[in-house]
C-alpha positions in Angstrom: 97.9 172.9 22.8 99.2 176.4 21.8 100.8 178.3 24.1 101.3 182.6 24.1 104.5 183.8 23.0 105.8 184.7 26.2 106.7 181.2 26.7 109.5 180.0 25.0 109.2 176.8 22.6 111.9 175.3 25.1 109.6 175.4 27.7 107.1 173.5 26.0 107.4 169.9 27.6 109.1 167.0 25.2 109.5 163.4 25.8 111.7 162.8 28.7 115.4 161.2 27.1 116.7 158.4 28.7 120.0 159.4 30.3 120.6 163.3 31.0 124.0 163.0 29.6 124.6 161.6 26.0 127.0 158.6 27.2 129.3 158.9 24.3 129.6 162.7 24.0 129.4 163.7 27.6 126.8 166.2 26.4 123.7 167.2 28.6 120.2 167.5 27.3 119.0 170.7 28.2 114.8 171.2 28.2 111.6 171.0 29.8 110.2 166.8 30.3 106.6 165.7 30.3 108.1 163.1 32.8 110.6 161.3 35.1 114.4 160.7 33.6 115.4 157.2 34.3 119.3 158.3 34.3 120.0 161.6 35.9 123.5 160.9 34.8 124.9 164.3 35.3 128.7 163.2 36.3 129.2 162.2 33.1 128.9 165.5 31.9 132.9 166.6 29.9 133.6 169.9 29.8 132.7 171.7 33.2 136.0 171.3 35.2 139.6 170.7 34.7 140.2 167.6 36.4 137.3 165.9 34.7 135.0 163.7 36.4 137.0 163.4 39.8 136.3 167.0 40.3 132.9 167.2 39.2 131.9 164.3 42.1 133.4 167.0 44.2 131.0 169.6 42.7 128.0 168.2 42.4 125.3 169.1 44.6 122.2 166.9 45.2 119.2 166.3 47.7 115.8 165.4 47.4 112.9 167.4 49.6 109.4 166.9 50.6 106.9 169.9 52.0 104.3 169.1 53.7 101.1 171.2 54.1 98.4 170.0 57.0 95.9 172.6 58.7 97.8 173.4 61.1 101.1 173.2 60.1 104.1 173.0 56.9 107.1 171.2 57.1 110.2 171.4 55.0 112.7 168.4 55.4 115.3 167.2 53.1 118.1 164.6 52.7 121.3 167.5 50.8 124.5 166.3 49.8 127.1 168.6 49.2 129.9 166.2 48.3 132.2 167.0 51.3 129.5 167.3 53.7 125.6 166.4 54.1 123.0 167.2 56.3 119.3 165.7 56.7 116.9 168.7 58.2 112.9 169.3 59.4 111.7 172.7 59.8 108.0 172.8 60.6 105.9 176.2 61.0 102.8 176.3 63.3 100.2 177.9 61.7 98.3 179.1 64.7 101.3 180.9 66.7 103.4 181.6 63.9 106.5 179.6 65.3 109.2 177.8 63.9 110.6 174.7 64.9 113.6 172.5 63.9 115.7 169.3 63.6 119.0 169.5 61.5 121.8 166.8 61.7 125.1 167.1 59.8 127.3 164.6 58.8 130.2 163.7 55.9 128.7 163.7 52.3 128.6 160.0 51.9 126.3 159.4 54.8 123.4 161.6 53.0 122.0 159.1 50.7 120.1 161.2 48.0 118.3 158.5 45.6 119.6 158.2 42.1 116.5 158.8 40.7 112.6 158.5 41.1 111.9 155.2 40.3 112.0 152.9 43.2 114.4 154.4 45.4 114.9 155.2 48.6 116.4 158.8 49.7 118.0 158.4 53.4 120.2 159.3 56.0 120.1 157.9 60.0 121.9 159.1 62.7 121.3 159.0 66.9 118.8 162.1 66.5 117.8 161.5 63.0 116.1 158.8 61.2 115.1 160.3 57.5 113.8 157.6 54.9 111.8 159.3 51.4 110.7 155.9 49.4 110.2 156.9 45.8 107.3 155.2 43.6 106.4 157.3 40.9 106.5 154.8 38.6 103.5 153.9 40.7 102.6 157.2 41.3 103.6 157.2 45.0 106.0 157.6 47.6 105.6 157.3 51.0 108.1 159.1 54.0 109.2 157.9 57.4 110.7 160.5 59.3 112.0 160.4 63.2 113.9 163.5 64.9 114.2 164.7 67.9 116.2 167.7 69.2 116.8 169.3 73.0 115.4 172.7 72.2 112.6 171.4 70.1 111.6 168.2 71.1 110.5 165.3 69.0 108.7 164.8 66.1 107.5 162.0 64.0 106.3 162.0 60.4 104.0 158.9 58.4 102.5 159.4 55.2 102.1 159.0 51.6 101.6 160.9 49.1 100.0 160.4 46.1 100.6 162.2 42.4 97.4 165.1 41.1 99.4 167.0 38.8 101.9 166.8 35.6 105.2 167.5 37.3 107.9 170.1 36.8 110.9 168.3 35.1 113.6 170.9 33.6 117.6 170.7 33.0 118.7 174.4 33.2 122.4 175.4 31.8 124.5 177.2 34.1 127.1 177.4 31.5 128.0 175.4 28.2 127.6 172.1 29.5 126.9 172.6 32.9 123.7 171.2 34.4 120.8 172.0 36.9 118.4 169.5 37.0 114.9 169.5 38.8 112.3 167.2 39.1 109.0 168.6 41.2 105.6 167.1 41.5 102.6 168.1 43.8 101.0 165.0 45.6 97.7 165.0 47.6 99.1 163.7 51.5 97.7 160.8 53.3 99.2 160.2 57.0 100.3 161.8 60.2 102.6 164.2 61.8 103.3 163.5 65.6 104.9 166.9 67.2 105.8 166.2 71.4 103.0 164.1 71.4 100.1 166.3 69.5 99.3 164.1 66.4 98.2 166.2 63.4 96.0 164.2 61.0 95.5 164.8 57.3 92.4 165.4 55.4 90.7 166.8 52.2 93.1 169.8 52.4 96.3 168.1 52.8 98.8 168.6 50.6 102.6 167.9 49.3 105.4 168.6 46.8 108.9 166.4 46.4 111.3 167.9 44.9 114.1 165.9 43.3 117.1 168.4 42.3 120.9 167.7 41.2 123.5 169.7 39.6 126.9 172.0 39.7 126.1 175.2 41.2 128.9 178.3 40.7 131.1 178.9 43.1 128.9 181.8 44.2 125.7 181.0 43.1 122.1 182.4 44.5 118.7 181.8 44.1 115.3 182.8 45.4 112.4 180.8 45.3 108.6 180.8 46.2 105.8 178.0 46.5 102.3 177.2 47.7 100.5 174.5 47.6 96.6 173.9 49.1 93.2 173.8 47.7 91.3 176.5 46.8 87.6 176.8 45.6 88.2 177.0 41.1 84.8 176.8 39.0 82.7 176.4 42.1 84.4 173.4 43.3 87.4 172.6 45.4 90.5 171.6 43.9 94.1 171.2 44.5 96.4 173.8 43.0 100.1 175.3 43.5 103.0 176.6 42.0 106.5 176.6 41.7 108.5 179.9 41.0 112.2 180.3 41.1 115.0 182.7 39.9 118.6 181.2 39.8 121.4 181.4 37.1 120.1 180.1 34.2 121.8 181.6 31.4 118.6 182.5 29.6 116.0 182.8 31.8 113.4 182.8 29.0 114.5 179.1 27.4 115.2 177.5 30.9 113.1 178.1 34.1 111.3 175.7 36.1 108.7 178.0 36.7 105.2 175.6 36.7 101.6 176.0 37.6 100.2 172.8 39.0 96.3 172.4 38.6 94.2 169.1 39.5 95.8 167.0 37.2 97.3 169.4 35.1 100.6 171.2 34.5 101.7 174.5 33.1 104.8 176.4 32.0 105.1 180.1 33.5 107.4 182.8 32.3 110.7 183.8 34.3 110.2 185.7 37.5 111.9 188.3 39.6 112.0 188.7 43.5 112.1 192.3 44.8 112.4 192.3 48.4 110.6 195.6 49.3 111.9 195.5 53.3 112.4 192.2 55.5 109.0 191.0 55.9 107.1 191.4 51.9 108.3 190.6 48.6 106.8 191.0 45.6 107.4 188.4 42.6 106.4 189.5 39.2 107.2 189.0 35.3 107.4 191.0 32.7 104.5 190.7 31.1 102.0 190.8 34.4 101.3 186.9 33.8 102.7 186.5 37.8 101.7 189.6 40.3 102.3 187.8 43.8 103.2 189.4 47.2 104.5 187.7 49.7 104.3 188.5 53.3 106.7 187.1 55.9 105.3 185.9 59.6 108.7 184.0 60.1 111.5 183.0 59.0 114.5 179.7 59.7 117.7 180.9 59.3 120.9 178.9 58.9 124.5 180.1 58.2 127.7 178.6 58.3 131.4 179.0 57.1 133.8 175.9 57.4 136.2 177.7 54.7 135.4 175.5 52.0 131.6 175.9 52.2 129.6 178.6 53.0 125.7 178.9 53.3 123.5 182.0 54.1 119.9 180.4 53.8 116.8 181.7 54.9 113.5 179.6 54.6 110.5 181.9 55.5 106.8 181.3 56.0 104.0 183.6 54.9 100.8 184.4 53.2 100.2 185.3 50.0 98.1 188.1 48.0 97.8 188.2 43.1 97.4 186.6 41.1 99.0 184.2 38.1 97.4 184.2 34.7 97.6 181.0 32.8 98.1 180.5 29.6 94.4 180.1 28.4 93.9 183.4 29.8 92.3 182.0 32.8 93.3 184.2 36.5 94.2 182.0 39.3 93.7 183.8 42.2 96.0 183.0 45.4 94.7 185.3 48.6 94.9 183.9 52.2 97.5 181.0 50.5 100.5 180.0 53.0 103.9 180.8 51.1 107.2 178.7 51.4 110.2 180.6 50.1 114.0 180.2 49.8 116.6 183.2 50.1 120.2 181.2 49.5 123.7 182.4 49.0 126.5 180.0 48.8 130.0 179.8 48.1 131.4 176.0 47.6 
């Protein structure tokens, strides 16, 4: 496969190492994988802080999400360990009415179980108001989430599927510095299940959707990202198939060699050039490259907020739900068009 020369030769998926780290040089491998990485071993890393491998536990950030997309609603939920603190969290948007609603349970770092790695795991974390538990197959192609919450203001909700693989996934380690790691592992699955909201049971079908997205590293001390996603089916070459795609902008230190932006098609995965978000006003954004290959707009019907500051840590997150308008270009020259498609975005600022 050739590919145009806006994307960079490191983009171009490899073999997927072994371990992340070299074990005898404490070195990461940096790159774009055509698959899973059986050791995300990304505390052995040498070289990112003073006090060595004590202080990186302390720095290390992990969780592992799963988006859900039905008919008549998306979810967000994830297991995120921040080291000193975790939290497990559900944020679903109604479709029809345009509401939000949420479940969100903290608790110390050690209680957020975030799985090591993709290969028959289980991601978890149980409390009184909180059962969370992501089982990952993909080594099977699979995984398969139990989820349980329920919250005063917002009720109960109850989550049973599984989701099965369509697409080549998204697997990048992106340098934040010399030897300082981001690594992300997404994949879109077709969904297979039900979602139970204060008693109204949402089924899936033909349309139902999913990504999981497996993601560990050592942000900055004042680190941000945006990022955008969509995920559905849409009528390609007069027949109905599954597409999305993953865009982000964070603080790679070349944005050109290391991105994790993707194109999923049914089946099929593609590299896409770095991205920037231009918030025009509160409600649209428009996310674009530089060579026209990405011209999406982004318009906001609502958006989760969540902000905290404990002195150590703080977070100012939003997670807004939209629809989308462009286009993305691949790199056959072929327009994907994404009109009427729900958008999922990130807007997070955080100093740890």
């Amino acid at each position: 496969m050739s590919y145009p020369k806006y994307i960079s030769q490191k983009r171009v998926p490899v073999d997927a190492p072994e371990f992340l780290v070299n074990k005898a040089t404490g070195k990461a491998v940096f790159g774009t994988f055509k698959s899973e990485i059986p050791n995300i071993n990304l505390l052995d890393s040498k070289g990112i802080y003073p006090l060595g491998k004590v202080f990186n536990k302390f720095r290390y950030t992990h969780w592992e999400a799963l988006e859900l997309h039905f008919d008549e609603c998306a979810i967000v939920s994830a297991v995120y360990n921040m080291g000193i603190i975790g939290f497990s969290i559900v944020v679903l948007f109604d479709k029809a009415n345009k509401e939000i609603k949420r479940w969100i349970n903290f608790v110390p770092g050690k209680k957020a179980k975030v799985a090591k790695n993709l290969f028959g795991t289980v991601t978890e974390q149980k409390t009184s108001k909180m059962d969370y538990k992501l089982h990952n197959m993909f080594q099977e192609g699979y995984a398969a989430a139990k989820i349980k919450a329920t919250d005063k203001k917002h009720g109960e909700i109850d989550i049973d599927v599984k989701v099965i693989n369509i697409s080549d996934p998204s697997v990048v380690n992106i340098p934040f510095g010399e030897n300082i790691s981001l690594y992300s592992q997404k994949n879109l699955f077709r969904a297979e299940g039900i979602i139970t909201v204060n008693g109204e049971t949402f089924t899936s079908n033909e349309n139902s959707v999913a990504i999981i997205d497996d993601h560990k590293g050592f942000y900055p001390f004042r680190a941000h990202y945006d990022w955008l996603t969509t995920m559905g089916t849409k009528e390609i070459d007069g027949k109905k198939q599954y597409i999305g795609f993953n865009l982000t902008r964070n603080q790679s230190i070349s944005q050109h060699d290391y991105n994790e932006n993707w194109l999923w098609l049914e089946g099929k995965g593609f590299p896409l050039p770095p991205v920037s978000f231009v918030k025009i006003n509160k409600s649209v954004w428009e996310i674009k490259d530089a060579q026209g290959i990405v011209d999406l707009k982004f318009e906001i019907d609502n958006t989760f907020p969540l902000k905290f500051n404990i002195g150590l840590i703080y977070i100012k997150y939003y997670l807004p739900f939209g629809k989308l308008s462009g286009n993305i270009t691949n790199i056959d020259g072929k327009v994907y068009n994404f009109d009427g498609m729900l958008g999922i975005a990130e807007d997070k600022t955080t100093k740890i």
